[in-house]
SEFI-863801 format. One line per 5 residues: number of its first residue (from 0); their letters; for each residue y, z, x of N, C-alpha, C, CB. Coordinates in steps of 0.2 Angstrom, whole numbers, m for minus. Glycine has a CB too. Layout:
N
NUM) A) Y Z X Y Z X Y Z X Y Z X | ...
END
This chain:
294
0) XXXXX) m184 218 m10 m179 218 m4 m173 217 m8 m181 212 1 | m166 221 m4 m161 222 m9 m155 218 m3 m159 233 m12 | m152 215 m7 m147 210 m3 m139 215 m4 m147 201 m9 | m135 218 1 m131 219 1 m123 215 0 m132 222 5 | m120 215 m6 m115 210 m5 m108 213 m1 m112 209 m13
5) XXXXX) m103 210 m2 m96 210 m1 m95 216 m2 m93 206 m4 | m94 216 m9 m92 222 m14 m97 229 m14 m92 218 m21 | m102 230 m9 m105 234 m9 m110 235 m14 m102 239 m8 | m112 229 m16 m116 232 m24 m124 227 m21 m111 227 m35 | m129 231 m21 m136 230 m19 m138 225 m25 m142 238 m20
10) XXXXX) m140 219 m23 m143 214 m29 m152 214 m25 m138 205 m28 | m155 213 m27 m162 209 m27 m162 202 m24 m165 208 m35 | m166 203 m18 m166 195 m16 m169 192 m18 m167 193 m12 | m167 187 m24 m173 181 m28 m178 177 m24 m169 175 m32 | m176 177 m15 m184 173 m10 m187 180 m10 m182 168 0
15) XXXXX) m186 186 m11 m190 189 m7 m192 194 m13 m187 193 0 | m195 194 m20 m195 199 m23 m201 204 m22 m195 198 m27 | m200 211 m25 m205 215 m22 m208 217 m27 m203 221 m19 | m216 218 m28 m220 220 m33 m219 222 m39 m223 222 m32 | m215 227 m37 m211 233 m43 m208 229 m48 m205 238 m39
20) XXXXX) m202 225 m44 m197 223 m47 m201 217 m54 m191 219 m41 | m197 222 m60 m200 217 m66 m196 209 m67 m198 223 m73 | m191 210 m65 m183 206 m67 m182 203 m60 m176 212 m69 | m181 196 m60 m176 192 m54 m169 194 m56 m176 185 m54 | m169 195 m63 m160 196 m64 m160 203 m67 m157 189 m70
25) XXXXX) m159 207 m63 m159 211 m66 m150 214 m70 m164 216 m61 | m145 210 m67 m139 209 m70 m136 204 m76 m137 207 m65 | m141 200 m79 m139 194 m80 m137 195 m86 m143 188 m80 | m133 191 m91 m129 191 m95 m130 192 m102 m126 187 m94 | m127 193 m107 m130 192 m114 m130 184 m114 m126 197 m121
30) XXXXX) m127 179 m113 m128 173 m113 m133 170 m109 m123 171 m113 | m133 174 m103 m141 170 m101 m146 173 m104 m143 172 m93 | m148 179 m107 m152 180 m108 m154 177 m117 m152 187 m105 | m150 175 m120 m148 172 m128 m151 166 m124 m138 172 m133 | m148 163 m122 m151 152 m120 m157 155 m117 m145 145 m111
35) XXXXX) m158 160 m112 m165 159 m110 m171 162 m116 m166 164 m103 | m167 164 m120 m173 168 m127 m175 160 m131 m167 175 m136 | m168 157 m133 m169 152 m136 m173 146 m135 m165 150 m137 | m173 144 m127 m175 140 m122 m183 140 m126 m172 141 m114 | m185 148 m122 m193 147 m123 m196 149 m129 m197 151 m119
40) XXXXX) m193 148 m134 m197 151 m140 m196 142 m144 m191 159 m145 | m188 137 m143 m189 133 m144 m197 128 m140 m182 132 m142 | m194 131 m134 m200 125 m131 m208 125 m133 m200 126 m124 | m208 132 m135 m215 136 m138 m216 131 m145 m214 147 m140 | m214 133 m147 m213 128 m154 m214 122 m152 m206 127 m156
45) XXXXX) m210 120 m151 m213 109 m151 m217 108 m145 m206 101 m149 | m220 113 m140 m226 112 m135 m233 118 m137 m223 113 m126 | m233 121 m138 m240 124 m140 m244 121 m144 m240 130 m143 | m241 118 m149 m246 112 m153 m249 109 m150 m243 106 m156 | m248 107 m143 m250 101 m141 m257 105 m134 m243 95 m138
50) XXXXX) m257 110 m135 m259 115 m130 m257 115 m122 m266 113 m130 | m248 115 m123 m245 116 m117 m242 122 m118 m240 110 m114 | m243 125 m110 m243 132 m108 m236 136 m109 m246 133 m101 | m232 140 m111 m225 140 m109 m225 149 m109 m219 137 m115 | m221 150 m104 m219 156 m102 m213 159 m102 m221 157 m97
55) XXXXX) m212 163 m100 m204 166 m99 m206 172 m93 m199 170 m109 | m201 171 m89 m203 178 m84 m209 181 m81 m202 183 m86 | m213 174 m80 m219 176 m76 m219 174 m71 m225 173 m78 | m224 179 m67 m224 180 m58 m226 174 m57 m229 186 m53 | m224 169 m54 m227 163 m52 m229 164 m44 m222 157 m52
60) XXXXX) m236 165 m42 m238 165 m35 m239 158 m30 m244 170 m35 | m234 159 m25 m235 152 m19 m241 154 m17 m230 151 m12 | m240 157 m11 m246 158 m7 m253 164 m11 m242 160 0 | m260 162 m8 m263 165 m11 m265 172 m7 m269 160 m12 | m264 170 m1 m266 176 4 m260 180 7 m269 173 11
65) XXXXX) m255 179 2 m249 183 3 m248 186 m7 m240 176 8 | m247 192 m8 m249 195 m14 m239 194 m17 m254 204 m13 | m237 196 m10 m229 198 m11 m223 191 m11 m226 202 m4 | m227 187 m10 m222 177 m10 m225 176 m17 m226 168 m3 | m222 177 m21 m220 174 m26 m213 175 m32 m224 175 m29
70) XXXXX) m212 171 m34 m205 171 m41 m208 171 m47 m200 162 m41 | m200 171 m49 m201 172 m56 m196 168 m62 m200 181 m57 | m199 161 m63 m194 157 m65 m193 159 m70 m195 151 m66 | m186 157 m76 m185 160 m83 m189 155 m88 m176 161 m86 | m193 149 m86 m197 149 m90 m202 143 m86 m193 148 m97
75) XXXXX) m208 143 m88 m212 140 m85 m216 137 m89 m214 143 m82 | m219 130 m86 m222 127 m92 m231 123 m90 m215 120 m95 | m232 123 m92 m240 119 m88 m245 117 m93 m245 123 m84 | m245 111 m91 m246 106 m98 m254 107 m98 m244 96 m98 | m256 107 m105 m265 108 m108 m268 115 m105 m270 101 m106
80) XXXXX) m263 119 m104 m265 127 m102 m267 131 m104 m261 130 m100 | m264 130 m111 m263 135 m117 m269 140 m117 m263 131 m125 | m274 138 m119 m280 142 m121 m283 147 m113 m286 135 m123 | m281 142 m107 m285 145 m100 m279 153 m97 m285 137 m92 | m273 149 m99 m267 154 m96 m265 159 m102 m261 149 m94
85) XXXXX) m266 159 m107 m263 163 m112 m264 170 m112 m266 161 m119 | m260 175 m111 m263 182 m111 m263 185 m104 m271 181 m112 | m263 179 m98 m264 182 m91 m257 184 m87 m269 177 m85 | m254 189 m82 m251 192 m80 m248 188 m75 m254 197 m78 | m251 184 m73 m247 179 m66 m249 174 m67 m248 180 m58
90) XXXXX) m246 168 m63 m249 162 m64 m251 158 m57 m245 158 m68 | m258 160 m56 m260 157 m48 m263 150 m49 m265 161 m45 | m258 145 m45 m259 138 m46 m265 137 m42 m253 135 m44 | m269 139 m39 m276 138 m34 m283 141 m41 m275 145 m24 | m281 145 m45 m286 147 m49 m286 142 m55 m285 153 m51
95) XXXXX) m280 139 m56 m277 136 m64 m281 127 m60 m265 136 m65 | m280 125 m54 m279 123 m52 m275 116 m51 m283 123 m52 | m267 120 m52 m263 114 m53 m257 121 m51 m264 108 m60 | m249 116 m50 m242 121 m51 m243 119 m57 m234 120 m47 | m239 121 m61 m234 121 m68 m229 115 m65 m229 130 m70
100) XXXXX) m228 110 m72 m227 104 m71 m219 105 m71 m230 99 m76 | m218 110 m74 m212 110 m77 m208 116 m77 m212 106 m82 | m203 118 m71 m199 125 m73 m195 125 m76 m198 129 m69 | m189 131 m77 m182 131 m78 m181 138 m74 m181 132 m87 | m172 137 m73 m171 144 m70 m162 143 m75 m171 144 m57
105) XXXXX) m160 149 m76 m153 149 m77 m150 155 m73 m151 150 m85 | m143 151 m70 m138 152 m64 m136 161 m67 m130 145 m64 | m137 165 m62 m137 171 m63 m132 174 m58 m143 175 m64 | m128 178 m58 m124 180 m50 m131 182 m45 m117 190 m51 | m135 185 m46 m142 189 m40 m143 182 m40 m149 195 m41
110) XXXXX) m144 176 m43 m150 171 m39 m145 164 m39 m159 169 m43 | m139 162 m39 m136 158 m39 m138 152 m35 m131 161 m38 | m135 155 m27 m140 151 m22 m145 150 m22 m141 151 m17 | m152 153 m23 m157 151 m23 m159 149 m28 m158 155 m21 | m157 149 m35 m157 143 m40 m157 136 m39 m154 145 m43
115) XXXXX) m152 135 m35 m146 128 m34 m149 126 m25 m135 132 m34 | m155 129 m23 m154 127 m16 m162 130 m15 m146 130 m12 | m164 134 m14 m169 138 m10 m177 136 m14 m167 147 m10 | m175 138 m20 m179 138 m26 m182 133 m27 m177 139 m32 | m179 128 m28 m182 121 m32 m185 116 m25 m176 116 m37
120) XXXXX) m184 119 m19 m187 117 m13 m193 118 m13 m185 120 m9 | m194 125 m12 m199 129 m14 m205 126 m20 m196 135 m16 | m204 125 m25 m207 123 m32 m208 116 m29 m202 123 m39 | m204 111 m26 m207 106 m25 m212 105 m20 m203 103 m23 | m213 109 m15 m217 109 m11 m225 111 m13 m213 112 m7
125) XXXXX) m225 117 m19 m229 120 m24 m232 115 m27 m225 124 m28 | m230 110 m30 m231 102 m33 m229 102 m41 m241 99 m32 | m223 109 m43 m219 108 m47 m215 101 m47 m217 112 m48 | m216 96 m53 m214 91 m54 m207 91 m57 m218 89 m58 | m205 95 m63 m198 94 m64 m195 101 m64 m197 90 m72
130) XXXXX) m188 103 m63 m186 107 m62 m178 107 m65 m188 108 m57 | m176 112 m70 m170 112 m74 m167 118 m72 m172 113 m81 | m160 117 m72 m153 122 m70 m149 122 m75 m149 120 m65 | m150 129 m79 m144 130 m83 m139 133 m83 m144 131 m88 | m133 132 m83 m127 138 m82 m124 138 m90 m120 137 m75
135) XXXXX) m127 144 m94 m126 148 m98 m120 149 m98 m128 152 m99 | m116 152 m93 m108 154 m95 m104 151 m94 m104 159 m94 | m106 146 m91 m99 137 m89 m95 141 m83 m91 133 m97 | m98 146 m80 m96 148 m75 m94 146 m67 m100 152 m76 | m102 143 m67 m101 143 m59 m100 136 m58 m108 147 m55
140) XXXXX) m95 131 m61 m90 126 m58 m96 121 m59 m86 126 m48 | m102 120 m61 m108 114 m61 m111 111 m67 m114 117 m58 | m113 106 m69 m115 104 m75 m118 110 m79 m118 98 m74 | m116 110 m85 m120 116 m90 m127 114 m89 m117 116 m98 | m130 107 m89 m138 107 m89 m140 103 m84 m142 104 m95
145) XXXXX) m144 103 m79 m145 99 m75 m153 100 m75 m141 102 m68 | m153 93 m71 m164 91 m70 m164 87 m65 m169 87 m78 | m171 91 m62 m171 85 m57 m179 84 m55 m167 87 m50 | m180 78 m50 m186 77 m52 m188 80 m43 m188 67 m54 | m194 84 m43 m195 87 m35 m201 83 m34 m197 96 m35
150) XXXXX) m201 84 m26 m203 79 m23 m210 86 m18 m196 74 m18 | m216 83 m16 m220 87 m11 m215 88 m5 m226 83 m8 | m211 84 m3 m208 87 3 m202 91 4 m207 82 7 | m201 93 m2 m195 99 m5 m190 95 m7 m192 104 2 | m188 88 m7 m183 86 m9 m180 83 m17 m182 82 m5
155) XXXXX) m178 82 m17 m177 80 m25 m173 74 m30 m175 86 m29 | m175 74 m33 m168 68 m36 m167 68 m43 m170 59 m35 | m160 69 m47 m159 69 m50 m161 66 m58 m156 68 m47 | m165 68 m62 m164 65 m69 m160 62 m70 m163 66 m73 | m162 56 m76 m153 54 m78 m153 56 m84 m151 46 m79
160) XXXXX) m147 56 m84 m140 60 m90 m139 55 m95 m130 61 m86 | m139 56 m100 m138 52 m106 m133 51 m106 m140 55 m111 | m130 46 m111 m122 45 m114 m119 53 m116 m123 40 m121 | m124 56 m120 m122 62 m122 m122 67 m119 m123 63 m127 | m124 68 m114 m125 73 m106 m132 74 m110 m119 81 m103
165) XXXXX) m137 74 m114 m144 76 m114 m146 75 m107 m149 71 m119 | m153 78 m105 m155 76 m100 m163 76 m101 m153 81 m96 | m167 72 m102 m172 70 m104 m178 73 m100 m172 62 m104 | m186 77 m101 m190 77 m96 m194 70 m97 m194 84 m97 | m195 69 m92 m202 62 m91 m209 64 m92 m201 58 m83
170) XXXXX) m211 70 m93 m218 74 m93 m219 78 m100 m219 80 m87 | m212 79 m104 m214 81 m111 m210 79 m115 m213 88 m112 | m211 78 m120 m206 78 m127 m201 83 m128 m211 79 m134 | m198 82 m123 m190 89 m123 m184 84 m120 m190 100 m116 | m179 87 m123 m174 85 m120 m169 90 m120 m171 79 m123
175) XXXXX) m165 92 m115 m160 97 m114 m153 94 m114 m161 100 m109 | m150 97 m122 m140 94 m123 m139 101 m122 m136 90 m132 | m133 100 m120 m125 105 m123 m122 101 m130 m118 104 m115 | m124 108 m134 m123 106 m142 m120 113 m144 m132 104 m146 | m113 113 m146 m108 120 m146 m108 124 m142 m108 124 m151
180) XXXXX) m107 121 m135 m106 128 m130 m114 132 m130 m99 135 m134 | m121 128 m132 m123 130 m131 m130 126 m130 m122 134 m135 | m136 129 m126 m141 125 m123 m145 121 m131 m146 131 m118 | m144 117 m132 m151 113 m137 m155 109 m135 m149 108 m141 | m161 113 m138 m169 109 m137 m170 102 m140 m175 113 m141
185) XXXXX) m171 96 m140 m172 93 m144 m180 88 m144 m166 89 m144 | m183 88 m151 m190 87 m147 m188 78 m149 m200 91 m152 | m189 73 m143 m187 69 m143 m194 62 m147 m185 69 m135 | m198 67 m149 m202 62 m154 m199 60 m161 m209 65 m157 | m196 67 m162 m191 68 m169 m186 64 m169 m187 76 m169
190) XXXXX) m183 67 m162 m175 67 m163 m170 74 m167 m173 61 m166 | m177 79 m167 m173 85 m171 m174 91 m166 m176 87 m179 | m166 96 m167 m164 101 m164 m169 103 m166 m159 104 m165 | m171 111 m160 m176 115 m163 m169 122 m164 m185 115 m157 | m170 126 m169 m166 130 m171 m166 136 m167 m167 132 m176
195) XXXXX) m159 137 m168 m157 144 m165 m162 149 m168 m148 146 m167 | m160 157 m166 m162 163 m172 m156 163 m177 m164 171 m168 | m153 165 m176 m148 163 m180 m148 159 m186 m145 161 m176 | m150 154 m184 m149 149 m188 m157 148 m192 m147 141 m184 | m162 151 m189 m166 150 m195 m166 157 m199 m173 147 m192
200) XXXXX) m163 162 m194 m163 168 m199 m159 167 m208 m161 173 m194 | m152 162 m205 m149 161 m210 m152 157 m214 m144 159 m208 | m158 152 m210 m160 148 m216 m166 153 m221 m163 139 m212 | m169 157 m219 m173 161 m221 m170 165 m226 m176 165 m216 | m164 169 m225 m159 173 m231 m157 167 m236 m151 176 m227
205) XXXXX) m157 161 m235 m154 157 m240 m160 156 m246 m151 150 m238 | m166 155 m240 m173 153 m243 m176 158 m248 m178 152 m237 | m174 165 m247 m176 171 m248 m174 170 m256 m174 177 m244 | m165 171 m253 m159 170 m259 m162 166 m266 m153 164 m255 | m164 159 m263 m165 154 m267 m172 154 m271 m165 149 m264
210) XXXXX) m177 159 m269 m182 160 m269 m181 168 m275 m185 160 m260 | m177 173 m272 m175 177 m277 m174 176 m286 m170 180 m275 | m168 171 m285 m165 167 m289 m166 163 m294 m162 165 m286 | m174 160 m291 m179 156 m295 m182 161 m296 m182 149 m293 | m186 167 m292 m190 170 m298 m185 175 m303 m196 175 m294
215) XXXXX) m179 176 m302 m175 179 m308 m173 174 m314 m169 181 m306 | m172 171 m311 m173 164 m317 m179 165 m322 m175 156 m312 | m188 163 m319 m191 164 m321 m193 171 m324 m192 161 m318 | m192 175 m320 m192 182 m326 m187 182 m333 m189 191 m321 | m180 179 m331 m177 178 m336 m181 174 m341 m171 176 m335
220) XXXXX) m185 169 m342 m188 164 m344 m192 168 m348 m191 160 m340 | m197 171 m343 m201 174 m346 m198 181 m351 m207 177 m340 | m194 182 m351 m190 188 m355 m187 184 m360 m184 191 m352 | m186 179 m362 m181 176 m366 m188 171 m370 m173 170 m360 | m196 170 m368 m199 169 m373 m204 173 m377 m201 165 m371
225) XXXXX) m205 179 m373 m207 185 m375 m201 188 m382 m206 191 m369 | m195 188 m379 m189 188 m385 m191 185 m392 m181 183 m383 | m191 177 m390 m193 174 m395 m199 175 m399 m192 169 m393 | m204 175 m395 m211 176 m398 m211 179 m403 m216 179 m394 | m210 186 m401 m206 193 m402 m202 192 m411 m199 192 m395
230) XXXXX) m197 186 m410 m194 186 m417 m197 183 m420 m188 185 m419 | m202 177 m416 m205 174 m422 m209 178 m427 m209 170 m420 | m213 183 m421 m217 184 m426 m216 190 m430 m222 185 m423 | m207 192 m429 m203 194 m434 m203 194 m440 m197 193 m432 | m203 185 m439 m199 180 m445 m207 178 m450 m195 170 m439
235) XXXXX) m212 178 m444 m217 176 m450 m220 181 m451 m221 170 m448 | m220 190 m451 m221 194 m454 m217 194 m460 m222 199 m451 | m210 194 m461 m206 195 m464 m209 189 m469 m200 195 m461 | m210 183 m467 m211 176 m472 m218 180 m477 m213 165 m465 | m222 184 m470 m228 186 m477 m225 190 m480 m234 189 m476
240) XXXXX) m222 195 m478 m221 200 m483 m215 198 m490 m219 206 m479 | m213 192 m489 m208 191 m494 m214 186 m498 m200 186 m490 | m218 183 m496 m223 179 m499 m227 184 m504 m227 176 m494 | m230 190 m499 m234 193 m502 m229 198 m510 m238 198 m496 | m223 198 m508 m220 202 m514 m217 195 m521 m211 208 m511
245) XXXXX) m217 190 m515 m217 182 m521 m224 185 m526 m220 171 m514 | m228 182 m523 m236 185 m527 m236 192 m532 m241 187 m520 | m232 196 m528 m234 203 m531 m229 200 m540 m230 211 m525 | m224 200 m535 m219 198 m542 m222 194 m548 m212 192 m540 | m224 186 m544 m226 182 m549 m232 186 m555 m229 176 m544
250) XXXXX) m238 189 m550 m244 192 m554 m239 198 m558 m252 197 m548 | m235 201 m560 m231 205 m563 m229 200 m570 m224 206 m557 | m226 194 m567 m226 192 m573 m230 189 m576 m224 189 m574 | m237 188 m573 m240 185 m576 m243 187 m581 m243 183 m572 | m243 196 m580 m246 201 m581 m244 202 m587 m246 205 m577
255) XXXXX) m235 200 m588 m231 204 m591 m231 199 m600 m222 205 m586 | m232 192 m595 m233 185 m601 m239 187 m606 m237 177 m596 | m246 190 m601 m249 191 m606 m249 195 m609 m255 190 m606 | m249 201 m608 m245 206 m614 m241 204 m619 m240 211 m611 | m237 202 m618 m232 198 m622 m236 194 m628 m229 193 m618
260) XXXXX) m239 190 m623 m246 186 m627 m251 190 m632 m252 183 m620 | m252 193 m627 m257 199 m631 m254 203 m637 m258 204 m626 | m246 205 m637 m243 208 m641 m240 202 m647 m237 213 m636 | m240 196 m645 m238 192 m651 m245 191 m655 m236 184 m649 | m251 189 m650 m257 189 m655 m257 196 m660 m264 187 m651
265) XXXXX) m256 200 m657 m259 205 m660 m255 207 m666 m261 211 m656 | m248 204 m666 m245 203 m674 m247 199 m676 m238 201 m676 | m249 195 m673 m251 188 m678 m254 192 m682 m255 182 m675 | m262 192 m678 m269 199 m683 m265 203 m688 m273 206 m677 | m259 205 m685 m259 211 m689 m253 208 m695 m257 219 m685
270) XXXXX) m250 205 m697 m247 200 m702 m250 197 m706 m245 196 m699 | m255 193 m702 m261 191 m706 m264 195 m710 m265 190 m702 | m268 201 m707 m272 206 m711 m268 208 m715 m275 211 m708 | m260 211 m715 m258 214 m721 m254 208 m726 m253 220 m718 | m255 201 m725 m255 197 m729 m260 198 m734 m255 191 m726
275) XXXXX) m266 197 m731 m273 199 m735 m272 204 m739 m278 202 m731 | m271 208 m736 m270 215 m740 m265 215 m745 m268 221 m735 | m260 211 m744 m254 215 m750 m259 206 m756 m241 214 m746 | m262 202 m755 m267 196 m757 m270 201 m760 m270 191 m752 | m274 205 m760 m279 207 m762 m275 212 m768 m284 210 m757
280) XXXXX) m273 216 m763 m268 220 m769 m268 217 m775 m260 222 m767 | m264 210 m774 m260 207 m780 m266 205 m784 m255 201 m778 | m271 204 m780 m275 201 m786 m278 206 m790 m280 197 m784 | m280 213 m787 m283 218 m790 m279 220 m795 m284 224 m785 | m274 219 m795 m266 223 m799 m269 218 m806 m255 219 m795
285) XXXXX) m267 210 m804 m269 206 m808 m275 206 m815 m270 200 m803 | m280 206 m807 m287 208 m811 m286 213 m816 m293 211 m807 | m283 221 m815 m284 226 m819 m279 225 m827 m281 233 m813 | m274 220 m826 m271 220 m832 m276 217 m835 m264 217 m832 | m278 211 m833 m284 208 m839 m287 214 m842 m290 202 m836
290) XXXX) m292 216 m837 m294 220 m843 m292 227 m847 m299 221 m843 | m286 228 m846 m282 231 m854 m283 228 m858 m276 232 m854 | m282 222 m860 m279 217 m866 m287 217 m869 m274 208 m863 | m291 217 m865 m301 215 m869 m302 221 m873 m310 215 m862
END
């Protein structure tokens, strides 16, 4: 069903949506739709551990015998669901056998009022328990995060607000701040933000970075002992081959000594022998004069 404004422009009536219609918002903003990304992927994070159910843009059906009464909060939550609800298309609180304990809606121009007034009536009556209001673009004059506690008979009452405008659930470990103009998760067991995309994508590029950086390190490492290995075993080929021509040299002289050796004895012998000889001579000479004179 299509709501005609002022300004002639057909919106979607967020009490009355029609089967077709994928979107309650089918206008909404890049900032609603950035806090509403963050919102459930945060909350997916610090509650699926625990086997609580979280959704984004699921048909939430009231009535069972009416197919066409139901919404579509921007995020929905139902504690120890995980495993029964995971996977399915709608969420029928008479099959599950409970509401979702805990919704969210962010303030959009098509469901403004009925965010802030129609909606969380409804949900209360349903026997949703807590119910959150965010206005993403600080737009529409109202606290950027709001919570409140719903009642069976449609009425509700406020959370309390922290010192630092947090707004605390009483059914989960979350707490909703305005933290830079922007929605922050915080899981209140910690006390730590759960990250933007943004910010973990940044922390992932540094991680990568750092992660590159040490294995280039390490290839350098490994390059720089290969190097070395490398000249060592430069240094101790060289050390043999300067050893093995030590050796060669040394056997050279050794070689050359006994020659030498060899070549002194063998004057010796031969000094000797022609000592002898010119001995013998002398004496033959000697001998032969004697006997002339007989």
């Amino acid at each position: 069903m299509l709501l005609q404004t002022a300004t002639g422009v057909a919106l979607p009536d967020p009490m009355h949506l029609e089967g077709w219609e994928e979107q309650d918002e089918p206008l909404a903003s890049d900032p609603h739709s950035d806090e509403q990304t963050y919102c459930f992927t945060a909350l997916r994070y610090l509650l699926n551990p625990d086997g609580h159910y979280v959704s984004m843009d699921r048909w939430l059906r009231l009535d069972p015998h009416v197919p066409s009464d139901k919404l579509l909060p921007d995020f929905l939550i139902a504690r120890h669901l995980l495993a029964q609800q995971w996977g399915v298309d709608e969420y029928l609180p008479w099959v599950v056998g409970k509401a979702p304990e805990v919704l969210g809606e962010f303030l959009s121009p098509s469901s403004e009022k009925a965010d802030q007034g129609e909606k969380p009536e409804r949900y209360g009556k349903l026997g949703v328990q807590e119910y959150f209001l965010f206005d993403p673009d600080g737009k529409y004059h109202v606290p950027r995060i709001q919570g409140w506690r719903l009642h069976r008979d449609g009425s509700r009452t406020a959370l309390p607000r922290r010192a630092d405008g947090g707004i605390d659930s009483h059914l989960l470990p979350v707490r909703f701040r305005l933290m830079d103009d922007h929605v922050g998760v915080i899981d209140t067991r910690t006390g730590e933000l759960a990250l933007r995309y943004e910010d973990v994508q940044r922390l992932l590029r540094q991680e990568a970075a750092a992660r590159w950086r040490a294995e280039a390190a390490r290839d350098h490492e490994a390059a720089a002992r290969l190097q070395e290995a490398a000249a060592r075993q430069q240094a101790e080929a060289a050390q043999r081959r300067e050893a093995a021509a030590r050796r060669r040299a040394e056997a050279a002289q050794r070689q050359a000594e006994q020659a030498q050796q060899r070549e002194a004895e063998a004057r010796t012998v031969a000094e000797v022998e022609a000592a002898q000889l010119r001995a013998e001579m002398e004496r033959l000479r000697r001998g032969g004069g004697d006997d002339s004179h007989r």
